[in-house]
C-alpha positions as CSV (number, residue, x, y, z in Angstrom):
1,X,-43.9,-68.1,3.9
2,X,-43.1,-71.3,2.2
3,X,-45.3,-70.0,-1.1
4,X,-43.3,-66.6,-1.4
5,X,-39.9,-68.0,-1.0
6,X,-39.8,-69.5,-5.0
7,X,-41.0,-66.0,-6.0
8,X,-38.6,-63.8,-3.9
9,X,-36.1,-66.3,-5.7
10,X,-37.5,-66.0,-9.0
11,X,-37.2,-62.4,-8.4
12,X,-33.7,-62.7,-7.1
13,X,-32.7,-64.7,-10.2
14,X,-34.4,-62.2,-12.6
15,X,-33.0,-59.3,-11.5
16,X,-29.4,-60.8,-10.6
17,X,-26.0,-59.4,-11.4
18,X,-26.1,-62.5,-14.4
19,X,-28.9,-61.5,-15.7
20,X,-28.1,-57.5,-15.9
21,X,-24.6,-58.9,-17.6
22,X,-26.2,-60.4,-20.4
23,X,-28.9,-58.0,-21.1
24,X,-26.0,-55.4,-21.2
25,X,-24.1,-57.5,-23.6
26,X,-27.0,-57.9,-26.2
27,X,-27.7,-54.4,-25.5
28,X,-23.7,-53.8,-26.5
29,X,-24.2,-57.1,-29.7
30,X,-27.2,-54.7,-31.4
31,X,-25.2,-51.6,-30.8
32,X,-21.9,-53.1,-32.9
33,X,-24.4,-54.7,-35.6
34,X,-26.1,-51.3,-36.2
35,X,-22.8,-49.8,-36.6
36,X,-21.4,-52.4,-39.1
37,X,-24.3,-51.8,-40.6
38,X,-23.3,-48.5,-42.0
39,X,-21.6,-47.7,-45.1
40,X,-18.4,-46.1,-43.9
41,X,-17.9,-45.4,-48.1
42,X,-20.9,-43.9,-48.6
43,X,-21.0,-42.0,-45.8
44,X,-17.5,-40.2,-46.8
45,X,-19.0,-39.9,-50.2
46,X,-21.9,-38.0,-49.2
47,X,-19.3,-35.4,-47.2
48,X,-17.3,-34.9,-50.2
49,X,-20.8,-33.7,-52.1
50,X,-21.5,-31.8,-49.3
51,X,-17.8,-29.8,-49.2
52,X,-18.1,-29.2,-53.0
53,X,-21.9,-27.9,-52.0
54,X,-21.3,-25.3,-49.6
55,X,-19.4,-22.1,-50.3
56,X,-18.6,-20.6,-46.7
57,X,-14.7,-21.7,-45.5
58,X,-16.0,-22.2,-42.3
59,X,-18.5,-24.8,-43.4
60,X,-16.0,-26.3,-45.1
61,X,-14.0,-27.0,-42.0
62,X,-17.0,-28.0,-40.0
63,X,-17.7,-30.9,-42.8
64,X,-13.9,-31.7,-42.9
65,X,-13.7,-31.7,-39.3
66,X,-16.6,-34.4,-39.2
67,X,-14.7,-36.1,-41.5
68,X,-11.8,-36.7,-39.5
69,X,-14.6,-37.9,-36.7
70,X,-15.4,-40.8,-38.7
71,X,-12.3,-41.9,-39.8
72,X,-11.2,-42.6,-36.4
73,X,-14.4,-44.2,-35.2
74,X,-13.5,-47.9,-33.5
75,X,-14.4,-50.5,-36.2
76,X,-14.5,-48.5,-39.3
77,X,-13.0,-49.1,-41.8
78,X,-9.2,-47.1,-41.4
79,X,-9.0,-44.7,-44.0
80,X,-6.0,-42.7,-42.7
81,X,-3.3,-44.0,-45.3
82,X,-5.4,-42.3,-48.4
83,X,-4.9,-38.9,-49.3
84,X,-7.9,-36.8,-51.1
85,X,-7.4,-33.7,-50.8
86,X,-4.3,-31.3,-52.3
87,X,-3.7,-28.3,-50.1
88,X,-0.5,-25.5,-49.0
89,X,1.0,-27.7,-46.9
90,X,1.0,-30.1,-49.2
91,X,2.8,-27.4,-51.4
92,X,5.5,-27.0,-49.1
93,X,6.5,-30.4,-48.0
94,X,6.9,-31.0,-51.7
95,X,8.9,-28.0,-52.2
96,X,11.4,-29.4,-49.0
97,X,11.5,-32.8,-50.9
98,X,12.6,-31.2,-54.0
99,X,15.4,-29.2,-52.3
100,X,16.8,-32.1,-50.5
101,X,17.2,-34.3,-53.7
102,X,18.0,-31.7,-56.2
103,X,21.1,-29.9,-54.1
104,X,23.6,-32.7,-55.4
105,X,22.8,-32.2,-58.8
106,X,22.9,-28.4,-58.5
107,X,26.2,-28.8,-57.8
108,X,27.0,-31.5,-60.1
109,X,29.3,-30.5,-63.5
110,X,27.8,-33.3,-65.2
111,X,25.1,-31.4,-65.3
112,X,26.2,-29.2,-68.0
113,X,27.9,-32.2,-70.4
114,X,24.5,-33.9,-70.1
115,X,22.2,-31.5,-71.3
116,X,24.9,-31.2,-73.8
117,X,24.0,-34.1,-74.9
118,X,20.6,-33.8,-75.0
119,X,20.6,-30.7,-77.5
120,X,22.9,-32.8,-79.4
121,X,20.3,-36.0,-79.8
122,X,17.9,-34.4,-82.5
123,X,15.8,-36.1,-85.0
124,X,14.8,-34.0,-88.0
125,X,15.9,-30.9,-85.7
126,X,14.0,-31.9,-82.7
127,X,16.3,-32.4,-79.5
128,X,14.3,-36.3,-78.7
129,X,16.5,-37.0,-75.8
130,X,15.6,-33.7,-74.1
131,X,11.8,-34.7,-74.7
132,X,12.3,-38.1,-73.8
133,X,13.5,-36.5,-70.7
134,X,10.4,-34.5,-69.5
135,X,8.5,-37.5,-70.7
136,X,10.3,-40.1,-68.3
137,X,9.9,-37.2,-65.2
138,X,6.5,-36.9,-66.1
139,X,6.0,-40.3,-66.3
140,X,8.1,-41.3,-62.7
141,X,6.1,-38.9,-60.8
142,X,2.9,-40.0,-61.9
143,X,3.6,-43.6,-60.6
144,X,5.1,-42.5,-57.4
145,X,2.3,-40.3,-56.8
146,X,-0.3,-43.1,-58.0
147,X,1.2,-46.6,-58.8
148,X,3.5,-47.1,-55.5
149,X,2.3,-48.4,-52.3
150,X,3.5,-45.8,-50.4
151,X,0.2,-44.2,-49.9
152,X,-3.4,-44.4,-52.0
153,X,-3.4,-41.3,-53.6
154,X,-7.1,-40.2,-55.2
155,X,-7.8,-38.4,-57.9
156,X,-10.0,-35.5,-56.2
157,X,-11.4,-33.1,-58.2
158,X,-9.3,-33.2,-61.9
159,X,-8.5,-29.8,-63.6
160,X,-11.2,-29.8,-66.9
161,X,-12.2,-33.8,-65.8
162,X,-8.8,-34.9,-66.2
163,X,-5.5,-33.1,-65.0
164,X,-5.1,-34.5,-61.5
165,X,-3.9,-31.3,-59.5
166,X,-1.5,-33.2,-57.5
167,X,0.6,-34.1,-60.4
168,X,0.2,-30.9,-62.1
169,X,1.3,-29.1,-58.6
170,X,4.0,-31.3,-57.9
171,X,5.1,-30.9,-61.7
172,X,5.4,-27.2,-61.2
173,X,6.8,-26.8,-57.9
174,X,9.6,-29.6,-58.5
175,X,10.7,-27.3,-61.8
176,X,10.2,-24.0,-60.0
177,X,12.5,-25.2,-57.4
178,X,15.3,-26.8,-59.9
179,X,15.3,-23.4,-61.7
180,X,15.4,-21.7,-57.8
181,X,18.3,-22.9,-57.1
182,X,20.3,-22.8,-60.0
183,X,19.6,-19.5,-60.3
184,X,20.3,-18.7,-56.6
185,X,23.4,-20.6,-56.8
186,X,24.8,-18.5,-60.1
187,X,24.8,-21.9,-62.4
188,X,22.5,-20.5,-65.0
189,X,25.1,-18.3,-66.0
190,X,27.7,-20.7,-66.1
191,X,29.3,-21.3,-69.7
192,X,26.9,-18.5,-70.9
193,X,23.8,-20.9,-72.0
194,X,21.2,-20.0,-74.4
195,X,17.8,-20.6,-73.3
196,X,17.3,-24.2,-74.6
197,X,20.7,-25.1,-73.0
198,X,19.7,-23.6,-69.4
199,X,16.1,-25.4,-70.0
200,X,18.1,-28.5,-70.8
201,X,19.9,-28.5,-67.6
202,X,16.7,-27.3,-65.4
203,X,15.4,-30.7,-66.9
204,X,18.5,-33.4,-65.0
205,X,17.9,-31.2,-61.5
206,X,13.8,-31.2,-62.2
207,X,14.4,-35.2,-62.5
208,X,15.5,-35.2,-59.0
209,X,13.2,-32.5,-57.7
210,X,10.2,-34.3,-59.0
211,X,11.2,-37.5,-56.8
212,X,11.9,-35.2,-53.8
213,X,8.3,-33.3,-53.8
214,X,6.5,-36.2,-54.4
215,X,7.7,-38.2,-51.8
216,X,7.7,-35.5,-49.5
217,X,4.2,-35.0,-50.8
218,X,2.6,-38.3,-50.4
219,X,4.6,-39.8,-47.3
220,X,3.4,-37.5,-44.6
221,X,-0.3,-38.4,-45.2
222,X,-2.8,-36.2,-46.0
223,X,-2.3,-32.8,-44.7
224,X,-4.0,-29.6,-43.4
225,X,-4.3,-26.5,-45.1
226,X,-6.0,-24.7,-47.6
227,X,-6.7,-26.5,-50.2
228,X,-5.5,-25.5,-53.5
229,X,-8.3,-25.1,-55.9
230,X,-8.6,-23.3,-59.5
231,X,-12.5,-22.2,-59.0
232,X,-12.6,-20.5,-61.7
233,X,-11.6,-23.3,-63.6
234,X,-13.6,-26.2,-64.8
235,X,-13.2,-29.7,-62.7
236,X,-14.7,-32.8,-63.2
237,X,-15.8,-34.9,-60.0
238,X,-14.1,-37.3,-57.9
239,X,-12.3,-40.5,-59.8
């Protein structure tokens, strides 16, 4: 009796509620080192390759829907502030923006007396002010979309390798939607314009327009949707 006692002990101590603790803690140590061990980067990389790859919309939500899997596993790296991918929603919460903060303007008198102006400002015949005009709202809405730290906007998939479709959407629907309302509202016809005089004042509401879309744009995250994609035009890869 006396020689079995140490080893019913030992066995005790071996198989103990301590010992199962730790062994379940190493067990828990190798588990979180093999997962920091991945390349959360690379890993989204190789998804994006494999969404260009396949051609079936279903697949394509399958791959997207991993995706989303990985960006909320515990530990990763949080990826949830950047925004890839340009879709119809997107589309539409710009187009919500850009009625919001182009109403005022529609409205606005000053309107007219400022693309007035603009016609007026010509260098050897060419109306600089109205150009320097669609430069500076080309211009703002590229660094709202890109510069600000709002959200980190990538360049997915660039028209020909280097229109970013973001831009170029937000572009058109901000200046489809000053032209919307000006039109619904009757204030294209106001003072009889020509054409270069209603363009000039489509220009001060696009202004604002282009703020609203892309903030509505970019602060909501990335959305859901179809993505908007010219297939049968050339794009480059991801920036």
């Amino acid at each position: 009796m006396s020689e079995s006692e140490p080893e019913s002990g030992t066995d005790r101590g071996a198989d103990g509620p301590g010992d199962r603790e730790g062994e379940s803690r190493g067990e828990y140590a190798l588990e979180e080192d093999d997962r920091d061990a991945v390349d959360v980067d690379d890993v989204l990389e190789r998804l994006d390759e494999l969404e260009r790859s396949v051609s079936s919309p279903s697949e394509r939500a399958d791959v997207r829907s991993v995706r989303r899997m990985l960006e909320r596993v515990p530990g990763g790296r949080s990826v949830s502030n950047g925004i890839q991918r340009y879709t119809t929603r997107d589309v539409a919460e710009g187009f919500v923006g850009g009625v919001l903060l182009s109403l005022p303007m529609v409205v606005e008198d000053g309107v007219f007396e400022i693309a007035a102006w603009f016609l007026e400002a010509t260098v050897a015949g060419i109306p600089v002010a109205l150009v320097a005009n669609v430069t500076f709202i080309v211009l703002l809405t590229h660094g709202l979309l890109y510069w600000t730290d709002f959200r980190d906007v990538e360049v997915s998939r660039p028209l020909f390798g280097i229109v970013p479709r973001r831009l170029l959407g937000v572009l058109s629907v901000s200046f489809l939607t000053a032209v919307f309302l000006l039109v619904l509202w009757g204030r294209h016809a106001a003072g009889d314009p020509t054409p270069l005089e209603f363009f000039a004042r489509a220009t001060i509401v696009w202004a604002a327009a282009a703020v609203g879309a892309s903030l509505g744009d970019i602060l909501p995250g990335e959305s859901e949707g179809t993505e908007v994609a010219l297939e049968s035009v050339g794009m480059g890869e991801d920036d």
